[in-house]
RODO-2510 file (C-alpha; in nm, 4 decimals, decimal comma):
residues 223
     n   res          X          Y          Z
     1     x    -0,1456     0,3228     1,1789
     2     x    -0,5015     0,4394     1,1810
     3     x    -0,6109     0,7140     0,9962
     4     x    -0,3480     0,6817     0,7225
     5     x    -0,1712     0,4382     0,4849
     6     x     0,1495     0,3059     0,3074
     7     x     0,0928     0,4551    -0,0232
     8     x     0,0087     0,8340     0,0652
     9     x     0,1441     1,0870    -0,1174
    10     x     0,1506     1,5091    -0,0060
    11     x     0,2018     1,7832    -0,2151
    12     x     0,1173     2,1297    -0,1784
    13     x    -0,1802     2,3243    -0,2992
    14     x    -0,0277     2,6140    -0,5324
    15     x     0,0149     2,9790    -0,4020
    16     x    -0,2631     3,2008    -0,4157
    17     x    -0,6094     3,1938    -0,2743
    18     x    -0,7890     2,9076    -0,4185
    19     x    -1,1653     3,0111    -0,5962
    20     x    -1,4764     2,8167    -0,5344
    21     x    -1,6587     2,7989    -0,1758
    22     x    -1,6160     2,5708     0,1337
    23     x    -1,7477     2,2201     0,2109
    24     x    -1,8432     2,0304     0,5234
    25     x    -1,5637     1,8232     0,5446
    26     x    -1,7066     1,5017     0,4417
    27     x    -1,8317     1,5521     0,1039
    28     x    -1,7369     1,2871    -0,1121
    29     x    -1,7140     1,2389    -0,5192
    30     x    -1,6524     0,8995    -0,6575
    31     x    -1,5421     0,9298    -1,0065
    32     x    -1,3954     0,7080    -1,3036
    33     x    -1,1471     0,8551    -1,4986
    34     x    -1,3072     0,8841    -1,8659
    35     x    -1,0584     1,2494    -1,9294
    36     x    -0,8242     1,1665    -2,2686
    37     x    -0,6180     1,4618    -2,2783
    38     x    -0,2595     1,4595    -2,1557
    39     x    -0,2076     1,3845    -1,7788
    40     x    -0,5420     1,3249    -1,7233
    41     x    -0,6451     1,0033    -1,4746
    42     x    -0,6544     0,6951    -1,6800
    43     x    -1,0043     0,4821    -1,7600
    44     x    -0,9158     0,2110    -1,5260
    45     x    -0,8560     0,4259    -1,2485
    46     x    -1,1573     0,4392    -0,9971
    47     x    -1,0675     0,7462    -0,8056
    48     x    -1,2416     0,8912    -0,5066
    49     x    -1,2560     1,2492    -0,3992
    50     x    -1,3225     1,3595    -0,0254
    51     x    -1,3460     1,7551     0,0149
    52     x    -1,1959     1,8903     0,3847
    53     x    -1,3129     2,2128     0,5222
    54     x    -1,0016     2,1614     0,7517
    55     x    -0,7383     2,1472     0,5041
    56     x    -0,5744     2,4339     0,3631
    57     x    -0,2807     2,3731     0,1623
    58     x    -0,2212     2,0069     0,0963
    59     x    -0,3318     1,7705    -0,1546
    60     x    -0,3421     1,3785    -0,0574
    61     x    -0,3153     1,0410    -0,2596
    62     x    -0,3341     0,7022    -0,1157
    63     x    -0,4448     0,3530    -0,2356
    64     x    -0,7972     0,2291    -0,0199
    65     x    -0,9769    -0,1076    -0,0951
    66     x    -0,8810    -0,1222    -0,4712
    67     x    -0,9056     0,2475    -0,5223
    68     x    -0,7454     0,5917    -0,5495
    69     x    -0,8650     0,8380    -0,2907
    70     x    -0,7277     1,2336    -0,2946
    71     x    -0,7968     1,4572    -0,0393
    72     x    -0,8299     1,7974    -0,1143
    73     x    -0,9403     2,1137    -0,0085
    74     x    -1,3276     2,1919     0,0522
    75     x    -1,2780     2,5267    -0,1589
    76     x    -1,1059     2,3764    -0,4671
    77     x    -1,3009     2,4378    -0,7851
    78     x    -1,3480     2,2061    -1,0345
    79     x    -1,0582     2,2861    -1,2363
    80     x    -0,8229     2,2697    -0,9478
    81     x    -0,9952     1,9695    -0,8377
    82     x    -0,9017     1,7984    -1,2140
    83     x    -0,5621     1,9010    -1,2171
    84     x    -0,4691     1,7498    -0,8814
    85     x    -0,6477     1,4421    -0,8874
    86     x    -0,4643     1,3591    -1,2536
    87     x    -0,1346     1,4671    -1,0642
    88     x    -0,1686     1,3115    -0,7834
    89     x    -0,2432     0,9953    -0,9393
    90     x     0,0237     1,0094    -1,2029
    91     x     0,2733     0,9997    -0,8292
    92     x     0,1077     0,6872    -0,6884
    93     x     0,1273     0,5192    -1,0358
    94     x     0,5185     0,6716    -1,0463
    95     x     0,6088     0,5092    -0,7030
    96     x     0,4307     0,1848    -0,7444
    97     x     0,6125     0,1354    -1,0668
    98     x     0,9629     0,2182    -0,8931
    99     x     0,8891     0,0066    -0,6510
   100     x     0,7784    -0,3240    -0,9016
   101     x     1,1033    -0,2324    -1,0594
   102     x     1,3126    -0,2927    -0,7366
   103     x     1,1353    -0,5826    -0,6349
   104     x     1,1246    -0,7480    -0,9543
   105     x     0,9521    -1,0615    -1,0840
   106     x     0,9685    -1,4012    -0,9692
   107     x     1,3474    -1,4924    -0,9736
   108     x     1,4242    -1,1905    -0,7866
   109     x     1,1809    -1,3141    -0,5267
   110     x     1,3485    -1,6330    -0,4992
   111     x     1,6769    -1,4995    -0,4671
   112     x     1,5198    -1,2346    -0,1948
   113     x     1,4435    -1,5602    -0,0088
   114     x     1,6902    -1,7401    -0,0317
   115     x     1,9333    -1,4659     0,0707
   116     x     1,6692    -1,3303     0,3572
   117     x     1,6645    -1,7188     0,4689
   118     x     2,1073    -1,7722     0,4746
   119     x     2,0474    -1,4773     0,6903
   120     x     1,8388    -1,5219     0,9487
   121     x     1,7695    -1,8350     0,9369
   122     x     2,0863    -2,0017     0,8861
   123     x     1,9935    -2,1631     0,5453
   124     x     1,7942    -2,3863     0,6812
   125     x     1,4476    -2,2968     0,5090
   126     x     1,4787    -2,4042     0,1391
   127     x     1,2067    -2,3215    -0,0759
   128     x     1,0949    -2,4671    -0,4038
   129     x     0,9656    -2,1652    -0,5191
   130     x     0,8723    -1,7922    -0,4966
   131     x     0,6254    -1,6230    -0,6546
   132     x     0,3753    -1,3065    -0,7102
   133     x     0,0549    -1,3929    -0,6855
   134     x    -0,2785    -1,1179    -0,7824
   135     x    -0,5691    -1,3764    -0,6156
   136     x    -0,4610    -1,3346    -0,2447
   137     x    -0,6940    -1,0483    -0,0937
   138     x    -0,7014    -1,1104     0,2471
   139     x    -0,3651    -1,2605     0,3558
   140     x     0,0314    -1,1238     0,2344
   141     x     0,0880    -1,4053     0,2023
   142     x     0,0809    -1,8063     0,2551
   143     x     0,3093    -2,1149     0,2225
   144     x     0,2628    -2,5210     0,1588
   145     x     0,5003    -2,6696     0,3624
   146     x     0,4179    -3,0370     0,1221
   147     x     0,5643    -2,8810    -0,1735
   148     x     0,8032    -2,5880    -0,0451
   149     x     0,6248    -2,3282    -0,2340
   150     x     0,5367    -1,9626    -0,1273
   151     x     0,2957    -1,7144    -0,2636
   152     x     0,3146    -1,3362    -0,1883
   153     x     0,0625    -1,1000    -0,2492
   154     x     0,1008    -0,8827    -0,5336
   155     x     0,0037    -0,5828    -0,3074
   156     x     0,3170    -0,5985    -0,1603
   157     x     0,4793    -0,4767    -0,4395
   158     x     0,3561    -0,0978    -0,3417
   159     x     0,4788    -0,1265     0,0132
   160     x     0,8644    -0,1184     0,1831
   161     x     1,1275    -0,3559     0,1121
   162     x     1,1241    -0,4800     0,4979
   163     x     0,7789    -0,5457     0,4960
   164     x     0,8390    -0,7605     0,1832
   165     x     1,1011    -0,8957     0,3730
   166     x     0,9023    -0,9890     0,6605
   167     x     0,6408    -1,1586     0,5060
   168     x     0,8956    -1,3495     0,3204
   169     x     1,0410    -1,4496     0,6621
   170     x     0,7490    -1,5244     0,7975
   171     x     0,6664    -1,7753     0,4860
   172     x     0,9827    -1,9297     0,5190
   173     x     0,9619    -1,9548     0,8307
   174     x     0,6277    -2,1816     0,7933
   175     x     0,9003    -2,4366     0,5545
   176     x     1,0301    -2,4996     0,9066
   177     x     0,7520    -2,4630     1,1874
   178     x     0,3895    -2,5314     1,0106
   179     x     0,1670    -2,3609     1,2603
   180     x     0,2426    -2,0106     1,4945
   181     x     0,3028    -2,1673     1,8128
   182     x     0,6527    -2,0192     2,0443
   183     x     0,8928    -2,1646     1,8168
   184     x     0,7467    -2,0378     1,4824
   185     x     0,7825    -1,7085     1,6314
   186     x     1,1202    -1,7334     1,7905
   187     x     1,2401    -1,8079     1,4146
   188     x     1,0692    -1,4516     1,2680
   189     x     1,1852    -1,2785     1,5695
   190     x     1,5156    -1,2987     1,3921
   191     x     1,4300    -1,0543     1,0924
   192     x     1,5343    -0,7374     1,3048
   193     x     1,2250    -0,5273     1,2066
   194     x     0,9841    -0,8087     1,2212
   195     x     0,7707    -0,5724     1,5128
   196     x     0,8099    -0,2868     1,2936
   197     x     0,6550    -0,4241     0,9715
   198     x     0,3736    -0,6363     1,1724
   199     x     0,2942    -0,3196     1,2812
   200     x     0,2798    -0,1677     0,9430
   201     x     0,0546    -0,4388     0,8199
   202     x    -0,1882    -0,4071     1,1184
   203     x    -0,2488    -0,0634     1,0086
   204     x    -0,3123    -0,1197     0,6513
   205     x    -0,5544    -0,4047     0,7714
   206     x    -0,7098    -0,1791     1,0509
   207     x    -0,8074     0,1283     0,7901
   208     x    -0,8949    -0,0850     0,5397
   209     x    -1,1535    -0,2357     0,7815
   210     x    -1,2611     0,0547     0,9129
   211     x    -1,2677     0,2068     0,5173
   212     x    -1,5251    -0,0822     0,4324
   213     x    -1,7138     0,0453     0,7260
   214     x    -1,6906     0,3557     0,5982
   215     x    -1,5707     0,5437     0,8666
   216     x    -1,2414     0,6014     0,7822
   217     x    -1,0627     0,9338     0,7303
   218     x    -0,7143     1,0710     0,6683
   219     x    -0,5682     1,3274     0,8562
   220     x    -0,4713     1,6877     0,6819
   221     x    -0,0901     1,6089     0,6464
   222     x     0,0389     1,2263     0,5700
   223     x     0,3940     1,2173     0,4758
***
């Protein structure tokens, strides 16, 4: 889904006329959080700030090529601008945590597999073993069919359940079809929302290109 991504967050700018004057719309502020006080963005969090002259009353968080980026309004001042950005990210790190909490660790995974293959798959792919991995960057995730073993991307862990699920399909489905020819397909076609989260996954893939490119930019309003 161009122009926005799975881990946006929207909250709305406070009542009350906001001080400070307007921006072009594509001013930017790369930061590192160095604030100590209570609230305030952490040190290892490299956030990004991109001032709209189009938005009004929304402030938004999302997760962009190992970053934090917050949108906010052109006429925030610098206090406003503070307070949000610690906010904001204090929600993404909220909802990525409840989400590594439902996903769980490694012998969750398994069992997430082996359940996701009885199924739709009828039990028939059988993995060795499941696991988390943090050195996959450009692929969700990949499978050796030698040894039965499957590796998912730790980035997973801030998206849906069914797109975990569907790269977790699609790994077990490589246990019983090595390449992607018709039949390889056939067998992930039987995850129900296997279009849905390919789709999903395009998107992330597609802004994150077109953020390296470095002309990417969220809309006002991402839900």
């Amino acid at each position: 889904m161009p122009g926005s991504t799975p881990d946006a967050n929207a909250s709305p700018k406070p009542a009350g006329p906001p001080p400070g004057t307007g921006g072009d719309g594509r001013a930017r502020t790369a930061a590192r959080g160095t604030h100590a006080g209570p609230g305030d963005v952490a040190d290892t969090d490299v956030v990004e700030v991109r001032r709209s002259a189009r938005r009004r009353r929304t402030v938004t968080a999302y997760r962009e090529l190992g970053r934090t980026v917050v949108l906010i309004p052109a006429a925030f001042s610098p206090a406003e601008e503070r307070r949000w950005v610690a906010q904001m990210v204090a929600k993404l790190q909220t909802r990525e945590e409840r989400r590594r909490r439902s996903l769980g660790g490694d012998d969750e995974l398994m069992a997430r597999a082996r359940a996701l293959s009885a199924a739709h798959l009828d039990g028939a792919a059988e993995p060795a073993s499941v696991r988390w991995v943090e050195n996959q960057h450009r692929r969700w995730g990949s499978c050796t069919p030698a040894d039965r073993s499957i590796r998912l991307s730790g980035r997973l862990r801030s998206m849906p359940e069914y797109v975990v699920d569907y790269v977790l399909v699609h790994e077990l489905a490589h246990l019983l079809e090595a390449g992607h020819d018709e039949r390889f397909w056939a067998l992930v076609a039987r995850y129900p929302r296997a279009e849905r989260a390919r789709g999903f996954l395009e998107g992330v893939e597609l802004a994150n290109t077109a953020g390296e490119a470095g002309g990417f930019h969220a809309p006002d309003h991402v839900d």
